[in-house]
C-alpha positions in Angstrom: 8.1 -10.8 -5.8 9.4 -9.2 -2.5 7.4 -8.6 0.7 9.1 -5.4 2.4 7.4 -5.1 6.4 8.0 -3.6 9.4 6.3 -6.4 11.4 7.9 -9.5 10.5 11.0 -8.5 8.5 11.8 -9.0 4.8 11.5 -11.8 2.1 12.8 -12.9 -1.4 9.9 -15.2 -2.4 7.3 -14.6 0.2 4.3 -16.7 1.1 0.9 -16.1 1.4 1.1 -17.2 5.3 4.0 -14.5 5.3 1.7 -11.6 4.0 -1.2 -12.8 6.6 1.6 -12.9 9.4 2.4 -9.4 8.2 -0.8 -8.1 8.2 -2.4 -9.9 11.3 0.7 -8.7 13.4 -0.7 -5.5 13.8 -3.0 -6.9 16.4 0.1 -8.3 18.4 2.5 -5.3 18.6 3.0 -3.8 15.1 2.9 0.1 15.3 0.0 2.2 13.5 2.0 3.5 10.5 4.5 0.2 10.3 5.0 -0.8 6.1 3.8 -4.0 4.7 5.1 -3.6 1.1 4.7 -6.4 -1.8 6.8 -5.7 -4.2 7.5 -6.7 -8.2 10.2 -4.2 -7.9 11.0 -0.2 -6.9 7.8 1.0 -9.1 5.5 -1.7 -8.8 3.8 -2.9 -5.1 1.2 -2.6 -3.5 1.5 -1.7 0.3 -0.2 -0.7 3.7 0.1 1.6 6.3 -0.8 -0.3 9.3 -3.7 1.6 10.9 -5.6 1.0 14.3 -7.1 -2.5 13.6 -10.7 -1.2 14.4 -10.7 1.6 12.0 -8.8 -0.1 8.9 -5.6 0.1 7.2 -4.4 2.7 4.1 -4.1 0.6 0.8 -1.5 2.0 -1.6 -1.1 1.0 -5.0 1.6 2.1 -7.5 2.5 0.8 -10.7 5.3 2.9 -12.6 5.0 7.2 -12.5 0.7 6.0 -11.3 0.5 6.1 -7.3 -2.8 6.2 -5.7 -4.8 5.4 -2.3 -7.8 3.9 -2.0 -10.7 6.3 -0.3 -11.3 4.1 2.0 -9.5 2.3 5.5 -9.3 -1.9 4.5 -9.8 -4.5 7.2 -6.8 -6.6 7.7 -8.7 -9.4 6.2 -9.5 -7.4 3.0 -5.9 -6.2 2.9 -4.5 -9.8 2.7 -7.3 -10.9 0.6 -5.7 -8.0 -1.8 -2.6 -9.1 -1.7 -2.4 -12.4 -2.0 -4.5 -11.4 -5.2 -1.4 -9.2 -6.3 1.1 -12.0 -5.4 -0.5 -14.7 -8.4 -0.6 -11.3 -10.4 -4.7 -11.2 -10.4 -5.1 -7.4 -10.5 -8.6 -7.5 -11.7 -10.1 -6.8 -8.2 -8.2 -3.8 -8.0 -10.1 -2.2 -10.7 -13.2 -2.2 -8.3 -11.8 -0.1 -5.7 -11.8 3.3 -5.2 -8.5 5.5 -6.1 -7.4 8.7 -4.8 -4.3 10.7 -5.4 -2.2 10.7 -2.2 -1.8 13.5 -0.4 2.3 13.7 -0.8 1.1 13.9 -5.1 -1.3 16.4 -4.3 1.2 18.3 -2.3 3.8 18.1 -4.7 1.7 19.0 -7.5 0.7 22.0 -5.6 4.2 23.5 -5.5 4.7 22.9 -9.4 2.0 25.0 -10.1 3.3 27.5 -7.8 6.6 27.6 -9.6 4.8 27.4 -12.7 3.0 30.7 -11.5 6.6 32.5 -10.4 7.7 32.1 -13.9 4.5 34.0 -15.6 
């Protein structure tokens, strides 16, 4: 496992004190929109967008060609809750959240129908 962050920096074999420093940062300096990424490899993490610590963080999961968002902004608390869960490889608590598209899929689903039009 790999954490990926623009807060703290990168590591090999991370900890879960290193995914709380991640996420926590945010209150001490971390830009809204800095990554925290934790990573099995390329098509399989789970990450945040570092939002505005009173209205939440954007959870992103992927796991091969399946990306979504969850509907709703996380706590930091709930974030690294979530991925300390992903870290010992306990997904079941994922199942319970909420799952949206992202709006870069729903964009680029948008133009292949377009195209898709053009040739008919």
């Amino acid at each position: 496992m790999k954490l990926r962050t623009d807060t703290i920096g990168h590591f090999e074999n991370p900890t879960e004190e290193n995914i709380c420093d991640a996420v926590i940062y945010s209150g001490e300096g971390a830009q809204e929109n800095d990554l925290v990424k934790l990573m099995i490899d390329e098509e399989h993490f789970v990450s945040i967008w570092i939002g505005q610590r009173s209205d939440g963080h954007t959870l992103i999961l992927r796991s091969g060609p399946w990306k979504s968002e969850c509907t709703e902004k996380l706590s930091s608390e709930r974030v690294v809750d979530l991925m300390v869960k992903y870290l010992h490889k306990d997904f079941l608590e994922f199942k319970g959240i909420h799952w949206k598209r992202p709006v870069d899929k729903v964009f680029l689903d948008n133009i292949k129908k377009l195209k898709l039009m053009e040739l008919e």
